[in-house]
TORDREN-799137 format. One record per residue (C-alpha): residue in three letters; x, y, z. Coordinates in steps of 0.05 Angstrom, whole numbers, plus 5000, padded with zeros to 4 digits. Example, Ala and Ser with C-alpha at 12.3 -4.5 7.8 and 13.67 -1.06 7.14 Angstrom:
ALA524649105156/SER527349795143/
***
This chain:
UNK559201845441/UNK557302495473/UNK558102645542/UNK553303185575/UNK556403455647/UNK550503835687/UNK552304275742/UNK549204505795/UNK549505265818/UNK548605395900/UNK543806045890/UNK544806095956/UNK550906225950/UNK551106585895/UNK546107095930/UNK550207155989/UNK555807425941/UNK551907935910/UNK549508195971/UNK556808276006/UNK559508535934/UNK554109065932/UNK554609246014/UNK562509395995/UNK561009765928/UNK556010215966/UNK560510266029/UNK566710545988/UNK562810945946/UNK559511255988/UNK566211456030/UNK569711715965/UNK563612085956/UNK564612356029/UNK571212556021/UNK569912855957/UNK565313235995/UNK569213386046/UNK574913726002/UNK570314165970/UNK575414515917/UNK574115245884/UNK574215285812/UNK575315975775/UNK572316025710/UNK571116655666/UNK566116935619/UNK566117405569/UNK561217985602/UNK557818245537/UNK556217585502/UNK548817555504/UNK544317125515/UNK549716705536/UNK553717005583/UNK553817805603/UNK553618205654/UNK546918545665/UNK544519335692/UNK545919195763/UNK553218855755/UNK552018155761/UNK554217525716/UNK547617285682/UNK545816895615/UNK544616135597/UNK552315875610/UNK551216315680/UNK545315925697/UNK549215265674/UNK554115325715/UNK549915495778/UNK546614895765/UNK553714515755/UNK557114805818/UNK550414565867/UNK550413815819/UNK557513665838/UNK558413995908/UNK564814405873/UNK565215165887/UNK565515535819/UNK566316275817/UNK564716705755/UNK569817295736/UNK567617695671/UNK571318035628/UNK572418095554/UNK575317465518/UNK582717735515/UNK584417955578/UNK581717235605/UNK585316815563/UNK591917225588/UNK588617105661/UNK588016385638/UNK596516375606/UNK598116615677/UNK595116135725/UNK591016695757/UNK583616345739/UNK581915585714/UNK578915685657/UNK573815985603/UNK566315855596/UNK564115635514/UNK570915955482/UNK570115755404/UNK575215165393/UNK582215365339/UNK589015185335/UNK591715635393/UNK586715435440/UNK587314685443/UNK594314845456/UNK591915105521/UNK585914905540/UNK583514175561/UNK575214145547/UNK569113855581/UNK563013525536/UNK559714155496/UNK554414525535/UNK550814905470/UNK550714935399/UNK550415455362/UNK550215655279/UNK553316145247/UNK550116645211/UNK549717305184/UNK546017985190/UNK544418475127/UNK538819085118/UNK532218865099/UNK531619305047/UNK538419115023/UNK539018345030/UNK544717895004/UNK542517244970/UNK547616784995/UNK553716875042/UNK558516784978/UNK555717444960/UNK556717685035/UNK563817515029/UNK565018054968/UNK562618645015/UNK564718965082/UNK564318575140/UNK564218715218/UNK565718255268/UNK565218235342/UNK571818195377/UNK570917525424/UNK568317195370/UNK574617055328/UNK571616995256/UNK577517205225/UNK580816455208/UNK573316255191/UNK572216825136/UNK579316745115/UNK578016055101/UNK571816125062/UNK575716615017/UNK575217355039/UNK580317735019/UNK576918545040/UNK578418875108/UNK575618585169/UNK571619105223/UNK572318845294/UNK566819065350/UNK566919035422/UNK560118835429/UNK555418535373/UNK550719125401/UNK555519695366/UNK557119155306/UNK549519245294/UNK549119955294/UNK555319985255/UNK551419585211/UNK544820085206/UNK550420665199/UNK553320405140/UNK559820275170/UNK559619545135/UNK555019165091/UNK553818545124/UNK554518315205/UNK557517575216/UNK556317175289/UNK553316685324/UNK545516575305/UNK542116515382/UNK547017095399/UNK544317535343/UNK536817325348/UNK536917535421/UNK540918215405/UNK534818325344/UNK529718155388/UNK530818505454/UNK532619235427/UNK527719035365/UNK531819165313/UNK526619025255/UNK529919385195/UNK535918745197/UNK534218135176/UNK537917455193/UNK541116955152/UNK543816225181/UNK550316105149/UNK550215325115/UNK554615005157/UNK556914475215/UNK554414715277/UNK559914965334/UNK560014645390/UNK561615085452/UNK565014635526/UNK567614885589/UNK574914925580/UNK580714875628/UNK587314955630/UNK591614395642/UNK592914535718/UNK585714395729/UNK583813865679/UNK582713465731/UNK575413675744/UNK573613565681/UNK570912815699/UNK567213155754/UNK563913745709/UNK561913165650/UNK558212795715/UNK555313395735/UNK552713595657/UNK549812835653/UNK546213025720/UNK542613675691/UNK540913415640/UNK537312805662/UNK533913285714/UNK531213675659/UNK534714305681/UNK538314345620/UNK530514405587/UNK528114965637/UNK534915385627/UNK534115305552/UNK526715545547/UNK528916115598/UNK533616405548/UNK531016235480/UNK523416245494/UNK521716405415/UNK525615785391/UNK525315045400/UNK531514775439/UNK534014115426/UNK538813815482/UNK545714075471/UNK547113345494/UNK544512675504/UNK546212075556/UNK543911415542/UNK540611115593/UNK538210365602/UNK530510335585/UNK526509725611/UNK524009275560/UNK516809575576/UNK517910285556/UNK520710005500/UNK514509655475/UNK510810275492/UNK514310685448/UNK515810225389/UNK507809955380/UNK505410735372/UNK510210845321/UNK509210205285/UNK502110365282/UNK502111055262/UNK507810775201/UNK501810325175/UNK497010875181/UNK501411345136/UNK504210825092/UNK497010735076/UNK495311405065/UNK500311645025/UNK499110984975/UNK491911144972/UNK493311934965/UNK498111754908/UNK492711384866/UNK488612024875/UNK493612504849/UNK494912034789/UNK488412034763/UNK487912724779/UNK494512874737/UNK491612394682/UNK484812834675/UNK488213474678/UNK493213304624/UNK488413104582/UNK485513674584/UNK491614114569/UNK493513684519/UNK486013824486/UNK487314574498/UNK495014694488/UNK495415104549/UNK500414684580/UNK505814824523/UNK503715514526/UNK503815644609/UNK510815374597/UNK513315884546/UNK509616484587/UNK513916284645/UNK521716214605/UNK525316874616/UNK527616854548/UNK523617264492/UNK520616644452/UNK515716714388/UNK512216264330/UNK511216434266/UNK506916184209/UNK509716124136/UNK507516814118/UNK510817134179/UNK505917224222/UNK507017124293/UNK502316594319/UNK504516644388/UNK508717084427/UNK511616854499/UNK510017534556/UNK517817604555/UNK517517674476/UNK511618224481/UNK515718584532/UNK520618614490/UNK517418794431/UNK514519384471/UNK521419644496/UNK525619574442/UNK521819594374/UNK515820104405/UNK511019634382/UNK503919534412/UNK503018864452/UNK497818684395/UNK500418824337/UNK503118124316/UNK502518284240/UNK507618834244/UNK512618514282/UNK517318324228/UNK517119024197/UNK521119424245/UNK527619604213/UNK531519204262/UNK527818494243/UNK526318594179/UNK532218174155/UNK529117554181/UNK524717574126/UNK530217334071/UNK533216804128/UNK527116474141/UNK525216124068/UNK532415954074/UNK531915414129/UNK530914794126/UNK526914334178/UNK530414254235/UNK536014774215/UNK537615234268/UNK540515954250/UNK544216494293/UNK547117174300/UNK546817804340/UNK542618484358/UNK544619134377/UNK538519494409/UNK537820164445/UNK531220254502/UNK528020804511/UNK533521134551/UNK538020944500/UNK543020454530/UNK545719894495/UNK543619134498/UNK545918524464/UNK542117984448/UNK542917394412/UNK537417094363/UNK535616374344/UNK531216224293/UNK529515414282/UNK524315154222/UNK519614774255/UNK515114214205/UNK508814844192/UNK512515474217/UNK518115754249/UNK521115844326/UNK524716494342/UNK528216584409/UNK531717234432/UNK535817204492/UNK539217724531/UNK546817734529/UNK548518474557/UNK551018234623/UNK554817714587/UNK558318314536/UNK558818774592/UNK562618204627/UNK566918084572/UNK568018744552/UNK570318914623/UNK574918334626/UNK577218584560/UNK579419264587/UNK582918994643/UNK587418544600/UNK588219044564/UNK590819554622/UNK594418974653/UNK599118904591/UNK600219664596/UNK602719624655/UNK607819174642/UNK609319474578/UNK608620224584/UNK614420554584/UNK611821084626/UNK606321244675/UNK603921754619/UNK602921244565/UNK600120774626/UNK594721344639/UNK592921454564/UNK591420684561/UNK587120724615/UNK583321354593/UNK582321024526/UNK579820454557/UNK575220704606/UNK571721174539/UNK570420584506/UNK565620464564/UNK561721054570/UNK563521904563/UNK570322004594/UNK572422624553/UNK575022924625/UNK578922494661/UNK583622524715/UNK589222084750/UNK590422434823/UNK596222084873/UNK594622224949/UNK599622404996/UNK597122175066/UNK602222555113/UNK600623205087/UNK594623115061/UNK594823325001/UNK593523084924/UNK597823214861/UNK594523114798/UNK598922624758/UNK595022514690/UNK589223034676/UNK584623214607/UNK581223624637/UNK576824264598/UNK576024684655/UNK580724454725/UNK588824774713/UNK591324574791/UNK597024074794/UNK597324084866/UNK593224234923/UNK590224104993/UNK585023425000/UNK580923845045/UNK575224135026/UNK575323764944/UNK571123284922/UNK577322834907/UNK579522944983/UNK571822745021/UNK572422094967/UNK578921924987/UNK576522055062/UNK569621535054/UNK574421135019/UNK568320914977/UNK566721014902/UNK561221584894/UNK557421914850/UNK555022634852/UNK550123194820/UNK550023934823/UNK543923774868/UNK547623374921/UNK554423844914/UNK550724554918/UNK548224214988/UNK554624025009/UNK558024614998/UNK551625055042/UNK553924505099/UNK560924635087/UNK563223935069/UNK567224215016/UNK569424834969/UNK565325314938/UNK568525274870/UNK566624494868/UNK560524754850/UNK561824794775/UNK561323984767/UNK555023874736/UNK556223074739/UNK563122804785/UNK564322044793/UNK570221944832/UNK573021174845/UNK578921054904/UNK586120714887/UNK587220184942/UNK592419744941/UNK592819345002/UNK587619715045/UNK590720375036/UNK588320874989/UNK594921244951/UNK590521604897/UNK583121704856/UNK580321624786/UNK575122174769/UNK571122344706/UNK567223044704/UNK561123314675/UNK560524094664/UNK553524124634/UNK546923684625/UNK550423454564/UNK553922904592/UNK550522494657/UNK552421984695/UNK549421434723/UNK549820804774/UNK551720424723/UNK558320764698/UNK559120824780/UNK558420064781/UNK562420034720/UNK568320474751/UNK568520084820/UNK570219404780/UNK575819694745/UNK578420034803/UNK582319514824/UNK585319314759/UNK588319994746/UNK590520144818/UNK594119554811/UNK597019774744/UNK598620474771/UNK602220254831/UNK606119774800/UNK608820264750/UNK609420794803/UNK614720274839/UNK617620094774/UNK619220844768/UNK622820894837/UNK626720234819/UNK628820654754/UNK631021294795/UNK633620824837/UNK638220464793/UNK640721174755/UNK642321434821/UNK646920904833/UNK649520904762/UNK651621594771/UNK654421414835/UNK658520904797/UNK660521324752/UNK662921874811/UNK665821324842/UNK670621124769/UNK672221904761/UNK674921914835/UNK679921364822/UNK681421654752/UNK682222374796/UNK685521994856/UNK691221574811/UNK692622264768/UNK692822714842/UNK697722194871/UNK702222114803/UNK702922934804/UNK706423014868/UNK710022224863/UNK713022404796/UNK715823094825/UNK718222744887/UNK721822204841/UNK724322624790/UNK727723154834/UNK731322524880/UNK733722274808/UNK736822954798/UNK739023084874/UNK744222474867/UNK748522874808/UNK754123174837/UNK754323834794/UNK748224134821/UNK749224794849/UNK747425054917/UNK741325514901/UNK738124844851/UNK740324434914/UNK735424804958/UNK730124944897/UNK729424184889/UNK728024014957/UNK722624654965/UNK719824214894/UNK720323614930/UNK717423775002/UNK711224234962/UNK710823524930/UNK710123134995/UNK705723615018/UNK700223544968/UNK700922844979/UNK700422865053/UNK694323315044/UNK690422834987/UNK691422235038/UNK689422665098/UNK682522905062/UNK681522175044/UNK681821955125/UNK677322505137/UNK671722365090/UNK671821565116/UNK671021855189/UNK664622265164/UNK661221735130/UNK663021245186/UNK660921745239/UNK667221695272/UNK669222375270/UNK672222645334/UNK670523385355/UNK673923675418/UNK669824225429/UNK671824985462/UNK671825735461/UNK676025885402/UNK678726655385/UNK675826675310/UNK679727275299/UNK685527005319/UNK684626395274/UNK682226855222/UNK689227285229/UNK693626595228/UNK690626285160/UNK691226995124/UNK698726995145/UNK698526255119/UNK695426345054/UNK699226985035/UNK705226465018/UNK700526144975/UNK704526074905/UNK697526104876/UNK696926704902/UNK703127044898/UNK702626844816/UNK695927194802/UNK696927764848/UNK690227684883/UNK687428254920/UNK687427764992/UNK684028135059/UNK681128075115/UNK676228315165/UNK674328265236/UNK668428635270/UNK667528645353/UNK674128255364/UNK674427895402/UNK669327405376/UNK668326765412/UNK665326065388/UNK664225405418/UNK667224895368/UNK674124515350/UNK679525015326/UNK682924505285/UNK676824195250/UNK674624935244/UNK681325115207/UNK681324525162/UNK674224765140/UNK676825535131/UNK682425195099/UNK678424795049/UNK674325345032/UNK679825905025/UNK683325424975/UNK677125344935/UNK676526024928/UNK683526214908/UNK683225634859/UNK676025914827/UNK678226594819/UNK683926674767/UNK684327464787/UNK680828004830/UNK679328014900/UNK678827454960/UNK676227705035/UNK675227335097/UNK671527615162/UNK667327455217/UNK661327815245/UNK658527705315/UNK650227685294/UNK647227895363/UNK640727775351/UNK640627075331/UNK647426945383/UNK652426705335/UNK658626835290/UNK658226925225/UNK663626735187/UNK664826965102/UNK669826795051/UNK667827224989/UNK670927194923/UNK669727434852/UNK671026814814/UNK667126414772/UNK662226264812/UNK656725674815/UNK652225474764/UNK645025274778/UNK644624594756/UNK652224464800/UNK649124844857/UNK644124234877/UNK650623764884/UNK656424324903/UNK657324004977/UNK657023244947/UNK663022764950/UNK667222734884/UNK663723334857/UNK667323844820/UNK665624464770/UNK668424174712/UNK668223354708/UNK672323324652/UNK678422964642/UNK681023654604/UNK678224124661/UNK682424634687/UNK681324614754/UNK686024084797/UNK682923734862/UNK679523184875/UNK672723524893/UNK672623364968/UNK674424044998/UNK667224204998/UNK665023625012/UNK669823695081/UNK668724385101/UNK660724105091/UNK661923505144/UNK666323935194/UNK661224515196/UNK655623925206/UNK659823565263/UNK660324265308/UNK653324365308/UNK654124945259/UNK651725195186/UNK654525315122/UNK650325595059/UNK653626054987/UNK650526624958/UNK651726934886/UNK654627604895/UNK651328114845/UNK657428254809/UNK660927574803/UNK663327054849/UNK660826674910/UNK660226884983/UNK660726275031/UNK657626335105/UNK658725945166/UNK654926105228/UNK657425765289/UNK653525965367/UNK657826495398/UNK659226695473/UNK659027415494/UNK663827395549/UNK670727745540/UNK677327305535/UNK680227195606/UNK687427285609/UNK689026495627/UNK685726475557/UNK688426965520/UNK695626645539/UNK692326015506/UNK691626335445/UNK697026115413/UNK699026425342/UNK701826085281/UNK708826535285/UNK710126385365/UNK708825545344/UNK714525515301/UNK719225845337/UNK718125475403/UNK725325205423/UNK725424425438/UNK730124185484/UNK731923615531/UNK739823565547/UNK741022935575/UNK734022445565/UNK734321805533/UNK729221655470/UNK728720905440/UNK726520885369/UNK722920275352/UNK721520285276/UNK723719685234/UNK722320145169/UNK729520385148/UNK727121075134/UNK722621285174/UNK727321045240/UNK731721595193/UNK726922135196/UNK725722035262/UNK732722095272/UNK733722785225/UNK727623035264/UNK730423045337/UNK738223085327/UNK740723735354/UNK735523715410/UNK740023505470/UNK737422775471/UNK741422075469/UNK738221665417/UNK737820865419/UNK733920435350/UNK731119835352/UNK727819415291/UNK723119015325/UNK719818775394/UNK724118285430/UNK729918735416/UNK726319305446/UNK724218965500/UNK732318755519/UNK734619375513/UNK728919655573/UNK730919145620/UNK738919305599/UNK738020005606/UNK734620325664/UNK735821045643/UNK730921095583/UNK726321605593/UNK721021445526/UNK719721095472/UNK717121265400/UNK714520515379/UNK711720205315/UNK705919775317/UNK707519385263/UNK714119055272/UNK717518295266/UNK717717795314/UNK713318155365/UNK708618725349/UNK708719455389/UNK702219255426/UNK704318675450/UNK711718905469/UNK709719435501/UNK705919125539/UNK711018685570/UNK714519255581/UNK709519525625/UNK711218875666/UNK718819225669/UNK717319885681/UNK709420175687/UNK712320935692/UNK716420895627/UNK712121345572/UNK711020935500/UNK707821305444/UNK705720965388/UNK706721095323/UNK702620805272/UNK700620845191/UNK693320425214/UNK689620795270/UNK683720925221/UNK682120305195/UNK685419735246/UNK685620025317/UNK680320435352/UNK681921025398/UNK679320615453/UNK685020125442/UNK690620565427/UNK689621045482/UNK688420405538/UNK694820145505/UNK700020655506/UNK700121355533/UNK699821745463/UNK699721585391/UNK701721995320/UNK699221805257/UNK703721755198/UNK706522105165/UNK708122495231/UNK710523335225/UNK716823505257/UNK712023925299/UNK707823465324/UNK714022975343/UNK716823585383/UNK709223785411/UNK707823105436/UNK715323015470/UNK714423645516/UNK708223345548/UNK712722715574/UNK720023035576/UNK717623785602/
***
């Protein structure tokens, strides 16, 4: 049983609700719409002010365009204040990044972007498309992406062409205005950008020699877009779009600025129709369906009888087999059993016309011509249906090559012979042929000569190449060097770009072609040389790798013999890239080779330095050694006494000098090298290593003819004595050890004119071969390599005297002397003020150094050295001068006896010692006593401790193995 409840509505009631509900909803609304109102807010967007017809600024300054009109509209619509800054895309979107304006008007939508921006519904739409010469038009934008293409700036095409596969180089515009006429200058083939942008560019400077072609694909869309501070109008800007457009603003604005096209909405609203206007619209097109469904049924019965009638007739006639043949591009013919042709296609008479010089009507002949006449044994031969190929090798008139490949097929009462053109097809393969072939070369060439011989062979097999060239660019100077050449008539290996063929190529960085014609009238306008003039023919292609050009390709024609054409020019650019490739490959093959010998022979300097190094240390080691040995027997007599110690100290000081040179070549490689720079008395250092070197045992043995001379004395330089004597040094004891006998003369020179001192060491030695004088101031280099040479060294004195000269700002060169020998020259800026006599007393000489008397009755020295004997040197060194000595062996003890013993007045202290270190100790003992004066002494100040730490540390520091001297030297500063 079913039980029906009914119940009753109050509409009353009911109405009475509706009306309160819709009192409320207009009461609130209308009071948010008030206060809305009320607040009135400014918004701050920017547009790009050369963007037209969207958005520019025009003659007299202001913002105008579609979007300018828009948002006009859009500002009044929502009662929100919007002001319009131009300026070009960049700069706004930085303005945008830095909170300084709201947004942008239409930017095109990418990855970065929607990072920043937050957008409104789109405003426009736009295509893309692209812009090429009439009378040079590109089929399809594939084909546009293979040529040079300019962009404008705001536009940001870059990811786009990227994308669709372009792989050239990329010309940006400010405006699409100078993109255009970049475009009718031949600054690039085709023009990409918006399509309504680059109708209204064409159109309103009527630019009629471009033509226009829409790009086939999605539509942009273009929104207002804020940044995130102010996405909250973007509610209030989508309102006030809905509003224009149902106005039919949006319309007005749209015919305003594209008056020559129809504008659909860039936007629709849907909007609640009444059921009326519905039935109005529906019934018309209902009606006019029927209409055309009818039509078009009775229009198709029409055409099919039509169709029937007409094919009946072709049929009758055979014209519709034969209007089909006329219009195939291929060269198509039929021939009867006794080889007559019974129809020829228009290709096949064209062809017969250009390649077999036979008259369009002469059918009976056409099987006569010696290049067909073979056809005549192969036809009986087939059977029905049987289809037979091969190839053909025709010239035309001009005599250029084309393949072709012919088909012959027995039909049931004669025989179907088609000819179709394959010379693109060979060309093609050919070319790809060539550059398979120079690919492999490159790889496995041994050299860039054989590389260049595979590509001149190559490129003959093409067309006349018989002179060829291979010329590398240099783009800082400018100049070319001709690296592969075969070449009748051109001899230079290396000149200037300017003013050469090769050189204005290079420049256009485009492939060209030229005739005596065009270069006789570019040498009266000065474009280039006069003697380019003796090219009958040049074709010239540029080597780019990676948009830079590093070289050129040429072949040359010096008479009428030999012309060139477009087609070797087309020929040329598409192998251009192949063999730049190939070139610079091998070119950076060849620096990885010179590479890799230079440091193979750096290797191999490196093993004959330790070789030299472990023989130079055994020397003096094996004399020290052996003469101890013999110093403990007891029968040695007093004179062999002293002669084995002078063995054994000349010993140690070869030693001490190997180790010393050693330290000083790390500091000049490490740029550590410490010059204390002042007016030094060349003469008097001059003076001080003749007296030096006159002991020489070298010397004294081969009773060399040793002088010296001194002009304008005295001569003053600005550098560091010491350095400055180590470099004399080095180079005086080169010399002696070069020159087995003769003469050996050092001087110095004051050169006025060029203010500086010139100093010489000339000897008559053996002087310095070509080939060694390249290398002479090298590390490890010496003028006889050999393990059996017979000079000793290690072949850094040069080397030395090289980095010491560098470090004081200062020049050293050789010259040959005409009769033998080498003179060596150092120049060093001098100072033409005479020697005060507070200077001269600084001056001090070799003689007056070591006999200074040191001193100091009374003072207290702690020795803290935990190595047996060198506390025992020490000890030898500064007995019998007056001073109580204390030793320690290691820090804690050292720092007892300070706090024991208040009368010390200095200690010498190792760094290295047990239990605590001499850094560390002494600085505890700076706790005890801050006045007490510790010098370190130290094996490790090169390679451990800086100067920086030693000298913030302790108060001085010697370097082992310390000289008697500089013990002594160093004690006077801190014990008077």
């Amino acid at each position: 049983m079913i039980t029906t409840t009914t119940t009753r509505v109050n509409y009353r009631y009911l109405d009475a609700r509706l009306v309160l509900t819709l009192l409320l909803f207009l009461f609130f609304h209308s009071g948010l719409e008030l206060n809305l109102r009320a607040q009135s807010p400014v918004l701050i967007l920017g547009i790009n002010h050369d963007y037209p017809p969207y958005e520019f600024v025009d003659d007299s300054g202001k913002p105008a365009g579609f979007n300018v009109d828009l948002i006009n509209a859009l500002s009044e619509v929502c009662n929100l204040e919007i002001q319009i800054y131009p300026g070009d895309f960049n700069s706004l979107l930085v303005l945008v990044k830095q909170n300084k304006i709201d947004g942008l008007v239409s930017p095109r939508r990418s990855h970065e972007i929607d990072k920043i921006f937050v957008f409104s519904n789109h405003i426009s739409l736009n295509r893309m498309a692209f812009v090429t010469l009439v009378n040079r038009p590109v089929q399809s934008f594939n084909d546009a992406l293979k040529l040079r293409i300019g962009v404008q700036k705001s536009d940001q095409l870059d990811t786009f062409l990227l994308r669709k596969g372009y792989t050239g180089v990329i010309s940006s515009y400010n405006s699409m205005v100078i993109g255009l006429n970049a475009l009718l200058a031949n600054e690039c083939d085709v023009f990409v950008g918006m399509e309504k942008q680059l109708e209204y560019i064409v159109n309103h400077y009527m630019l009629s020699s471009l033509k226009i072609t829409t790009i086939q694909s999605p539509p942009v869309e273009y929104s207002i877009a804020l940044n995130k501070k102010s996405a909250k109008f973007i509610e209030q800007l989508n309102y006030g779009l809905s509003e224009v457009n149902k106005s039919g603003l949006y319309d007005l604005l749209s015919k305003k600025w594209f008056p020559n096209k129809l504008k659909e909405p860039a936007f629709r609203t849907s909007d609640s129709k009444s059921l009326f206007w519905t039935w109005y619209l529906i019934i018309p097109v209902l009606l006019i369906s029927l209409a055309s469904i009818g039509y078009l049924l009775i229009r198709r019965r029409r055409v099919h009888n039509t169709l029937q009638e007409y094919n009946k007739v072709l049929e009758n006639k055979g014209i519709l087999l034969t209007g089909y043949m006329d219009a195939v591009a291929e060269n198509f013919a039929i021939v009867d059993h006794l080889f007559i042709p019974i129809y020829l296609n228009n290709s096949m008479r064209r062809f017969q016309q250009h390649f077999l010089n036979l008259d369009t009507n002469t059918h009976g002949a056409f099987f006569d011509t010696p290049e067909l006449t073979f056809i005549k044994n192969i036809l009986p031969e087939l059977t029905v249906g049987k289809v037979w190929q091969t190839d053909l090798n025709l010239k035309d008139e001009k005599q250029n090559d084309h393949y072709f490949e012919l088909t012959l097929v027995r039909l049931k009462e004669a025989y179907g012979l088609c000819i179709k053109d394959i010379t693109k097809q060979r060309k093609n393969d050919k070319l790809n042929h060539i550059l398979l072939n120079i690919a492999n070369a490159a790889i496995s060439s041994s050299s860039l000569l054989n590389l260049y011989k595979v590509i001149h062979q190559e490129i003959a097999t093409l067309f006349e190449a018989s002179n060829f060239t291979v010329e590398l660019y240099d783009a800082q100077t400018q100049t070319i060097s001709v690296s592969y050449s075969v070449d009748s008539a051109s001899n230079d290996n290396h000149f200037s770009a300017k003013g050469t063929l090769s050189g204005y190529t290079i420049n256009k960085n485009l492939p060209r072609l030229f005739t005596l014609t065009e270069i006789e009238e570019m040498v009266k306008m000065g474009e280039i040389n006069e003697k380019e003039t003796i090219y009958f023919n040049w074709l010239g292609v540029p080597l780019i790798v990676r948009g830079a050009c590093f070289g050129i390709i040429s072949v040359r024609s010096y008479n009428d013999s030999i012309c060139f054409s477009e087609d070797e020019l087309r020929v040329m650019e598409f192998v251009s890239s192949q063999v730049a490739s190939a070139i610079h490959r091998k070119l950076s093959d060849n620096e990885i080779i010179k590479a890799l010998e230079l440091a193979q022979e750096a290797n191999h300097l490196k093993a004959s330095f330790i070789s030299k190094l472990s023989h130079e240390f055994r020397t003096p080691m094996t004399s020290i050694l052996g003469f101890c040995s013999l110093l403990g027997e007891r029968s040695l007599t007093e004179s062999q006494y002293h002669s084995y110690l002078d063995s054994m100290k000349e010993g140690t000081d070869n030693l001490l000098k190997i180790i010393d040179q050693i330290l000083d070549i790390a500091q000049i490689e490490s740029g550590k090298l410490k010059i204390d720079a002042d007016w030094v008395d060349i003469g008097s250092l001059i003076k001080e290593l003749y007296l030096m070197f006159q002991m020489n045992p070298y010397f004294q043995k081969n009773k060399i003819a040793f002088s010296f001379s001194i002009e304008n004395e005295p001569l003053l330089a600005q550098t560091d004595r010491r350095r400055l004597r180590d470099a004399l040094g080095h180079l005086i004891d080169n010399a002696f050890k070069f020159t087995k006998s003769g003469s050996l003369e050092i001087g110095a020179s004051h050169d006025v004119n060029n203010a500086r001192v010139i100093i010489w060491i000339k000897d008559s030695g053996i002087g310095i071969s070509d080939k060694l004088a390249e290398t002479i101031f090298d590390s490890f280099r010496q003028g006889d390599e050999k393990i059996s040479r017979s000079f000793e060294g290690m072949g850094l004195g040069l080397n030395l005297a090289k980095g010491f000269i560098d470090y004081m700002h200062g020049e050293l060169w050789f010259e040959h002397n005409e009769r033998g020998g080498t003179t060596f020259y150092i120049a060093l800026p001098d100072h033409e003020e005479t020697l005060t006599e507070g200077q001269t007393e600084n001056l001090t000489s070799i003689e007056s150094e070591l006999i200074a008397d040191y001193i100091w009755p009374g003072r207290t020295i702690v020795i803290a050295e935990d190595n047996l004997s060198n506390s025992r040197f020490l000890e030898a060194a500064l007995t019998g001068r007056g001073l109580r000595l204390l030793f320690t062996n290691n820090g804690v003890d050292t720092i007892n006896l300070v706090e024991r013993d208040p009368t010390i007045d200095l200690i010498l202290m190792d760094i290295q010692m047990p239990k605590v270190n001499g850094i560390e100790a002494t600085k505890r003992i700076r706790d005890i006593r801050n006045d007490l004066p510790v010098i370190a002494v130290t094996a490790y100040a090169y390679n451990i401790f800086s100067e920086e730490l030693l000298n913030s540390i302790f108060d001085a520091w010697l370097t082992k193995p310390v000289r008697t001297r500089e013990i002594l030297k160093i004690l006077s500063r801190f014990l008077g």
